[in-house]
C-alpha angles and dihedrals in degrees: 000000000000126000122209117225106247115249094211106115118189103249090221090058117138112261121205131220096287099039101265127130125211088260086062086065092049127103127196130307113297128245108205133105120301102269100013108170092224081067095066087039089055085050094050093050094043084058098044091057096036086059097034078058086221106169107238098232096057084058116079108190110204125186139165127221128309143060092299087044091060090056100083088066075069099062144041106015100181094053128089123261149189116191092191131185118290121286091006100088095111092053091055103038088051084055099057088041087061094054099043115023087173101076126083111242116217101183117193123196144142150226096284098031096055100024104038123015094020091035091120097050094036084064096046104044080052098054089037086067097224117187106242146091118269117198123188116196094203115195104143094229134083097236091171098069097035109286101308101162115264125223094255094056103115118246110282091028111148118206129199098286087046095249104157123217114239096185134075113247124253105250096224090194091052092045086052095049090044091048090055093261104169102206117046126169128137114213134198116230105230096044091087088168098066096027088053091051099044093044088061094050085048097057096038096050116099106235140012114351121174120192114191099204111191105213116180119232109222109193097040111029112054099123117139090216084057113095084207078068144354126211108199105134088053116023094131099048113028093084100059082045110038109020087096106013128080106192117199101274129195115240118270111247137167152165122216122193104229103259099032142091122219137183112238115199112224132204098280100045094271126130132216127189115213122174121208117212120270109257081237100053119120103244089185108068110078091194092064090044086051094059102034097065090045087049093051096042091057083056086059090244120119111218129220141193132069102323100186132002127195114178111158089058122116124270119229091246083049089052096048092035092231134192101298073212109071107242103247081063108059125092126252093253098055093046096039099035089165143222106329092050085044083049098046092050096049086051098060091056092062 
């Protein structure tokens, strides 16, 4: 069964600087679980660029394959897009950068399809400074195909079918700072408030900026051993429940005082800390960063906020001096110059 979004818009909607309302930024309805936490990440980018009044032609949304990789069909309508294969979202990405430097890039992918299958170009793309925004829906689990545990699941996690992870995860925040990413923050999905705010600075920030969004899978990650969500309350009971069943769920929704962790109860019964940057933390030493997140996971809390910020480094287009004049916009005659220039080139390798 399929809905159709209502046309009716309130004739007393804000509008932003260019006349658009935040409807203007929406997509169709989406298809995910009930309370799927990419949903609420879908709603927080289509108000950050609602209230940034960037005109939705001038954003290109790109995504690989996966749950979190549907959800730009659920936002932003009016915008370009490229849903590529899986894994393969920064090459292409990277591609369509080079050929119009002009567009902001939004660029949507997953736990699998950035830490597992798309691990290496997530790490070049990183350390190529490309100008665009990377989002990471991170629920530890690959909902998509039914709950197998996800690179990024903690040691000791424990999916749907009790398989039990035996590894560490990848900390996709730590590997970006590492790789020379300039913008580095992790999100939680229902704190609109803090996910809206640090979209914007991320689109608006001029390189690489990587957002690890965790967004609670409610259907396949309910475990109480997952830091994506713990099911203490009812651990002996949630799997008969829930293990095929998706009730109707409010949306998750929080607001943390800067300095302080919280537990937030999700719709299961199952809690999740998470801990907001101090207003007075240095978001420009990576090594602090560095250490911060290491010294709050060992106390079992996951933190969240911009962790580094780098904006005086140089672009991918600064470092390769590239056309001032994006290349779908140049003539023939200046990308095909002909034989004497192609003559002239190969000369002066001799």
């Amino acid at each position: 069964m399929s809905y159709a979004k209502s046309k009716f818009r309130h004739p007393n909607l804000e509008v932003n600087d260019i006349g658009l309302t935040y409807r203007d930024y929406e997509g169709v309805v989406s298809t995910l679980c009930a309370g799927c936490g990419h949903d609420s990440i879908s709603a927080s980018i289509i108000h950050a660029c609602a209230e940034l009044s960037i005109p939705p032609h001038k954003i290109a949304k790109m995504s690989g394959i996966g749950c979190s990789s549907k959800a730009p069909n659920y936002f932003l309508n009016r915008s370009h897009g490229f849903n590529s294969v899986h894994g393969r979202m920064p090459s292409v990405t990277t591609g369509a950068n080079l050929a119009n430097k002009d567009l902001c890039y939004l660029a949507m992918s997953g736990d699998g399809d950035t830490a597992s299958i798309g691990l290496g170009q997530f790490a070049h793309v990183i350390r190529r400074r490309l100008d665009m925004v990377y989002l990471v829906a991170n629920n530890g689990v690959y909902g998509l195909t039914k709950g197998q545990l996800a690179a990024t699941s903690d040691k000791g996690a424990k999916n749907k079918a009790g398989e039990i992870s035996p590894f560490n995860e990848i900390d996709l925040c730590v590997m970006a700072l590492q790789l020379g990413a300039s913008f580095v923050a992790r999100c939680f999905s229902g704190d609109r408030k803090q996910l809206v705010s640090i979209l914007k600075a991320a689109i608006c920030h001029q390189g690489f900026a990587f957002i690890d969004i965790i967004s609670p899978c409610v259907t396949f990650n309910n475990q109480a051993n997952s830091k994506r969500s713990y099911d203490y309350v009812q651990q002996h009971v949630s799997t008969g429940a829930v293990s095929d069943f998706v009730p109707v769920k409010d949306e998750i929704s929080c607001d943390l005082p800067s300095g302080n962790y919280h537990d937030i109860c999700l719709h299961d019964g199952s809690l999740i800390r998470l801990y907001k940057v101090a207003k007075d933390y240095r978001s420009d030493d990576k090594l602090h960063a560095v250490n911060m997140i290491e010294a709050h996971k060992a106390k079992q809390q996951i933190l969240t906020g911009l962790f580094y910020v780098n904006p005086a480094i140089d672009t991918y287009h600064e470092v390769n001096q590239t056309s001032d004049t994006p290349l779908n916009q140049l003539r023939e005659d200046a990308l095909c110059p002909g034989q004497r220039v192609l003559k002239s080139i190969n000369g002066s390798f001799r």
